[in-house]
Phi, psi and omega in degrees: 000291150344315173302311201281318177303302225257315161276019137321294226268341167303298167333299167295321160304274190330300177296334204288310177333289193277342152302324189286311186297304140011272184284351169261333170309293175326326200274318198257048160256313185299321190261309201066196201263010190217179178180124170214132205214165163231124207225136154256090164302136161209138201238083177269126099246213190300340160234005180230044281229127183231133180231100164263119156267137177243128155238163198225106173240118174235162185227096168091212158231057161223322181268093166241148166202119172293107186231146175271123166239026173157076078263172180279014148276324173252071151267125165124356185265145182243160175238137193233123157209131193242141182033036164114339207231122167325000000 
């Protein structure tokens, strides 16, 4: 019974492994070693509609930087993050 626990509990690692492996393969073919995307948001609800365009550059998953290109009130304000910190 014992034998039967402990390549149960081998299994279940070996896969959590290769699932783990998967998904970071996937993270960095989506991402690569750069990224830059221009993206429009829009935020409905039931009385309201908001509309933003953003452009976005990350190096990895420690350099991000954000710039508002729309509405023309907040244009130009940005975000910067390095290593987790605003």
């Amino acid at each position: 019974m014992k034998k039967a626990l402990v390549l149960l509990f081998a299994s279940i690692l070996l896969h959590a492994n290769e699932v783990e492996d998967i998904v970071r393969k996937v993270d960095h073919n989506m991402r690569g070693k750069t990224l830059y995307v221009k993206m429009k948001m829009t935020v409905q609800t039931a009385h309201h509609k908001r509309s933003m365009e953003l452009e976005s550059w990350s190096e990895g998953k420690k350099k991000n930087f954000v710039k508002v290109l729309a509405p023309s009130r907040e244009y130009g304000i940005t975000f910067l993050s390095l290593d987790g910190q605003m």
